[in-house]
DRENBA-826780 format. One record per residue: y, x, z of N, C-alpha, C, O in turn. Coordinates in pm, whole numbers, plus 50000, padded with zeros to 5 digits. Each point is the difference from the previous one (the first is absolute). Layout:
BEGIN
YXZYXZYXZYXZ...
This chain:
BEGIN
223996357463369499525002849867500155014949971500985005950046498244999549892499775015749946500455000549886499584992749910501405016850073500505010649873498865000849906498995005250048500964991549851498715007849883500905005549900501124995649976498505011049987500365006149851498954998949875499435010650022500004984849878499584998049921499785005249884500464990949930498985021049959499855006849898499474985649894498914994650022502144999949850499484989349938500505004149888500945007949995498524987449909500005004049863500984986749926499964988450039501055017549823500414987749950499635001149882499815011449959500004978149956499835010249862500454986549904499754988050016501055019249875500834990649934498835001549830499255009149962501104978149980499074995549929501155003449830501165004150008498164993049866500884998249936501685007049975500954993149963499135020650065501025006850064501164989549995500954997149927498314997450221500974988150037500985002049980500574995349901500175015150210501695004850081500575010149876500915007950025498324991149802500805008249918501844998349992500534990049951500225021550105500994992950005500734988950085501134996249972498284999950112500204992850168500554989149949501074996850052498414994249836501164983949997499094996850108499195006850063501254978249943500044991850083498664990050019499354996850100500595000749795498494992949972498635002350082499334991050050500415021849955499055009150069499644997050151498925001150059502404994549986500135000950163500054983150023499884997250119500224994649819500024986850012498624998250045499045004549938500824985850218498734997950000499954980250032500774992950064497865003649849500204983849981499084997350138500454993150091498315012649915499014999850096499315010549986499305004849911501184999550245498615015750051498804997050039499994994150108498805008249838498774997350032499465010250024500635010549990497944989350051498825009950039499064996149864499884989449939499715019850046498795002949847498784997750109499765001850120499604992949757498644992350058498735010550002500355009349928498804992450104499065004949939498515001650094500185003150118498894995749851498264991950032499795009150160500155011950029499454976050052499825005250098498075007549985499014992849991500975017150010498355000450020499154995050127498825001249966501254994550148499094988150049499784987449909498994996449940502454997250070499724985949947500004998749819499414990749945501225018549989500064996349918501014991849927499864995349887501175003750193501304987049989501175008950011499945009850073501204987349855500925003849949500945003250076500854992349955499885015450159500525001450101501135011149937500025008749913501044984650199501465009149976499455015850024499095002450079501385004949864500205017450012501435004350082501075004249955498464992950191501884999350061500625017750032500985003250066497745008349837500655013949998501114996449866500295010249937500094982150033500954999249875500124991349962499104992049974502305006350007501164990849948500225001749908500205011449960499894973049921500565002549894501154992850020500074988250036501175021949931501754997150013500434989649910500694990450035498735012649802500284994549901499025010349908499415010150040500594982649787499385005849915500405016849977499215007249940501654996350096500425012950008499735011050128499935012049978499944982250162500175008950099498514992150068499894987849993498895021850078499494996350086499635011350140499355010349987501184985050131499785009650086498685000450040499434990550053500065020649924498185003550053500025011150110500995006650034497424994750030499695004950088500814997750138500565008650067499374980249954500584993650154498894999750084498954993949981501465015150140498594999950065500194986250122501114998650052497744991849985499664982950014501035008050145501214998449987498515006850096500995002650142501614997049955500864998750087499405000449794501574997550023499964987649974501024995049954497794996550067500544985250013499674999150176500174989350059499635015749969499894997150187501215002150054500174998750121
């Protein structure tokens, strides 16, 4: 397996981490945001980004760091 290094963006919503409680970092379920494939037209995961929770979602994941 090969070393990658990765440039990914995080970006916090709601100045989530005001003050760093605890709440922020709790995660219930991490999902992928949906959004329209243009061939089909059907609703497909966006797997450049993770949503952590309502506060944190990591974006710009380039698809090679799932290989």
């Amino acid at each position: 397996m090969r070393d990658a290094t990765w440039r990914i963006g995080i970006w916090i919503t709601n100045n989530g981490l005001d003050g760093l409680k605890d709440e922020p970092l709790w995660v219930v379920k991490m999902k992928f945001p949906r959004r329209e494939d243009p061939q089909t037209g059907k609703s497909v995961a966006d797997k450049t980004a993770v949503i952590y929770n309502q506060f944190i979602t990591v974006r710009d994941i380039p698809l090679a760091a799932y290989n």
